[in-house]
C-alpha positions, 0 to 999 in steps of 0.5 A: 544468488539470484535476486534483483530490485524493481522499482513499484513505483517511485516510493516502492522497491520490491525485492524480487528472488527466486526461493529455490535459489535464495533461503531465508538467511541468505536473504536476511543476509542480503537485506542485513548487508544492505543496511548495514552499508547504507548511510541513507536515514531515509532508507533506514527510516522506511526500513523501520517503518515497512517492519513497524507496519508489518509488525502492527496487529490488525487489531491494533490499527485504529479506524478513524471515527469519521469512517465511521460516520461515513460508512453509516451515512453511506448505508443510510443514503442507500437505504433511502434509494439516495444512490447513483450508479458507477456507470452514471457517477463515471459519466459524470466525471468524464463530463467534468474532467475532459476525459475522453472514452 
């Protein structure tokens, strides 16, 4: 059995494998072990919630209607020739920030 876990960043943990070494029920296996021994809500918490997201239908995930507005806005503005370049809008954020490059 060949597998390890990598740190994403401080709220991802990936669980790397190697298919031709691990299966599918070996890897049930590992992950059922894993929360069977782990008496962390936290971990069972994110647990439930990374299988929750998963299971969501795109269908079923729900756009705020301020993205809406937004996007409609946006579309608007360009149309109109109300836009900045990312090259200009990058200069200026540097400019404000600090940022050297």
């Amino acid at each position: 059995m060949e597998y390890q876990l990598q740190y994403l960043n401080e709220n991802i943990l990936h669980l790397c494998y190697n298919v031709s070494i691990m299966g599918t029920v070996e890897l049930k296996n590992v992950i059922s072990q894993y929360i069977e021994n782990t008496s962390d809500d936290s971990v069972l918490l994110k647990v439930k919630a990374l299988f929750e997201l998963y299971l969501k239908k795109e269908s079923e995930v729900e756009v705020p209607k301020v993205f809406h507005k937004l996007i409609e806005r946006g579309l608007e503005d360009s149309k109109a020739g109300r836009i900045r370049s990312h090259k200009d809008v990058m200069v200026d954020v540097k400019k404000r920030y600090n940022i050297a490059g």
